[in-house]
ZAVO-229135 format. One line per 10 residues: number of its first residue (from 0); their letters; for each residue z, y, x of N, C-alpha, C. Coordinates in steps of 0.2 Angstrom, whole numbers. Last residue first. Layout:
BEGIN
NUM	A	Z:Y:X:Z:Y:X:Z:Y:X  ... $
//
This chain:
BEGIN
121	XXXXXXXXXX	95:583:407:98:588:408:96:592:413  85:573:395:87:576:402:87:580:403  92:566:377:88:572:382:87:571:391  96:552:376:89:554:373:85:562:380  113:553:372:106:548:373:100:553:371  122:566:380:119:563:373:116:558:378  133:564:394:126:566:393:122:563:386  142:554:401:143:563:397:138:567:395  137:545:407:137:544:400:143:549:397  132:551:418:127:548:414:127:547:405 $
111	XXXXXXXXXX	141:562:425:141:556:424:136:555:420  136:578:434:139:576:428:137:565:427  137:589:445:134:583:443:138:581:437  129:607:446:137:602:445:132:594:445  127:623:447:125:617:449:129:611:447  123:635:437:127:632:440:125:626:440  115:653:438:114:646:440:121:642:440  110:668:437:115:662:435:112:657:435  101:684:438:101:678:438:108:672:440  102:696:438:100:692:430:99:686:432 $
101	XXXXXXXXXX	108:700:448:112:701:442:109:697:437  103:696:463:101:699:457:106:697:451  108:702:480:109:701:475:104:704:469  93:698:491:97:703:489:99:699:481  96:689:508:92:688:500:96:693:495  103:689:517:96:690:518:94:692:512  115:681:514:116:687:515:107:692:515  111:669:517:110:673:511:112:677:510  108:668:530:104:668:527:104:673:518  120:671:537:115:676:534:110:676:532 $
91	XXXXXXXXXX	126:660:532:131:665:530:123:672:532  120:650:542:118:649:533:120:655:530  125:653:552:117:655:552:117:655:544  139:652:552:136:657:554:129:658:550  142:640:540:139:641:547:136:648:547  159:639:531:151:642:528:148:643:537  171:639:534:167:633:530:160:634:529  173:648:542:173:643:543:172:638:541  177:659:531:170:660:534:170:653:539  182:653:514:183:655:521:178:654:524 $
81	XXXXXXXXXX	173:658:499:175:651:504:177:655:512  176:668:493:180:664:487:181:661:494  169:681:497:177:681:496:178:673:494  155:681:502:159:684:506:163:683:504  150:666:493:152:666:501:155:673:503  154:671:481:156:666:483:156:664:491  147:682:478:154:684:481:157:677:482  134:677:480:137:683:486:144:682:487  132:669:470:131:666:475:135:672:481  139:671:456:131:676:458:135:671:465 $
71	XXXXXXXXXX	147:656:448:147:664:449:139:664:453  151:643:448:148:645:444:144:653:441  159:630:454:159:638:454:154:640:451  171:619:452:163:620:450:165:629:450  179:607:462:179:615:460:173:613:459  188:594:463:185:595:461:184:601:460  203:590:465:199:586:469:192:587:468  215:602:465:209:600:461:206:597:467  228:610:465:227:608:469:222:605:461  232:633:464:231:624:462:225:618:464 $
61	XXXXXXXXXX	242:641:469:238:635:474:237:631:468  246:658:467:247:651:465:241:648:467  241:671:466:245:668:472:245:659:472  236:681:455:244:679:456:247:675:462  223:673:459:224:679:460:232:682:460  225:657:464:222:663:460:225:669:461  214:646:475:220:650:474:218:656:467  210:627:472:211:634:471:215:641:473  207:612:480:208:617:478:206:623:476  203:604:490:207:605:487:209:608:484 $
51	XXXXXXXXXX	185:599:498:188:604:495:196:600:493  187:595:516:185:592:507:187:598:506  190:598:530:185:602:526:181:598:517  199:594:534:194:587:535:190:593:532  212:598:530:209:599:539:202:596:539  205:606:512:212:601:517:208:602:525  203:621:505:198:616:511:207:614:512  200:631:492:206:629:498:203:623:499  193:647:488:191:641:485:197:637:494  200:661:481:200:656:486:197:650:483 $
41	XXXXXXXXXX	205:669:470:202:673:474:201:670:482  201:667:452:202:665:458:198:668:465  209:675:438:204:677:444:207:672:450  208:669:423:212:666:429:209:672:435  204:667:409:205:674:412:212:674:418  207:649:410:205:656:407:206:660:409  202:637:415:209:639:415:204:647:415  201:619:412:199:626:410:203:631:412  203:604:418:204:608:414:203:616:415  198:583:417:199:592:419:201:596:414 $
31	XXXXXXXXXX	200:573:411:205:574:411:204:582:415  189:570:403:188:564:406:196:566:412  188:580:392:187:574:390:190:566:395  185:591:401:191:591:398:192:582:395  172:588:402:176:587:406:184:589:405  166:587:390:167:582:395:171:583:397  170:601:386:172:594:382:172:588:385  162:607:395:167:609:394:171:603:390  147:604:394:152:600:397:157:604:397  145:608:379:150:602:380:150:598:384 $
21	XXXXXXXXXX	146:620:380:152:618:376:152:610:376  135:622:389:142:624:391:148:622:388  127:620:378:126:614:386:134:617:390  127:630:370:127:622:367:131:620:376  124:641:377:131:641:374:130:633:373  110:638:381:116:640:386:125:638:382  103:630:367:103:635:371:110:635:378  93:618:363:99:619:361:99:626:366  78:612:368:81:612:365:88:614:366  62:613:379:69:615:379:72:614:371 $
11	XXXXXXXXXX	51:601:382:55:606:376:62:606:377  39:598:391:43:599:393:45:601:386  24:586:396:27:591:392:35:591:391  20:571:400:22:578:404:25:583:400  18:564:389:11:567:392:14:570:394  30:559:386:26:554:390:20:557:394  40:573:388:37:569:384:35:563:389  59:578:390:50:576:391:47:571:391  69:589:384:67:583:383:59:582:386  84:598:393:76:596:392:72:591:390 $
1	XX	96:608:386:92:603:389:85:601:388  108:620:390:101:619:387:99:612:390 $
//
């Protein structure tokens, strides 16, 4: 979904969740990423320096990406996808503090400028 706003502050959402997903799915396919369907990944993979590298999926297999968007409920992302060494003690109960809700989704990600129609703000 994006957001167009006016000169007097007003805000109109136009196009819905499925729009805005289809086409960063096209970006980023566009710019060489890629998708990978009914994959279960059951690791987000850190090189020594703590960048991300990767993936593990559920089959075992390491794919390597300079790049991971996750896109899930925040919990199982810190108790299973990232090792607990990547995540601080103190941060790890933070959100552990906070109870899961189910109605809520959020994906964060950056996207280029010129992935982005002319005119909206995303």
């Amino acid at each position: 979904m994006f957001v167009t706003t006016t000169p007097a502050a007003a805000t109109t959402p136009w196009g819905s969740p499925a729009v805005l997903s289809g086409r960063l799915e096209r970006a980023v396919e566009k710019r060489g990423g890629r998708f990978l369907y009914e994959t279960e990944v059951t690791g987000i993979l850190f090189d020594a320096a703590g960048h991300v590298r990767g993936v593990r999926t559920g089959s075992g297999d390491e794919i390597s990406a300079p790049q991971v968007v996750y896109a899930g409920a925040v919990h199982p992302l810190y108790r299973r996808l990232l090792p607990p060494e990547a995540v601080p003690a103190r941060d790890r109960a933070r959100i552990e503090r906070h109870g899961a809700d189910p109605s809520q989704r959020v994906l964060y990600g950056h996207v280029k400028a010129d992935a982005v129609p002319a005119g909206p703000s995303p």
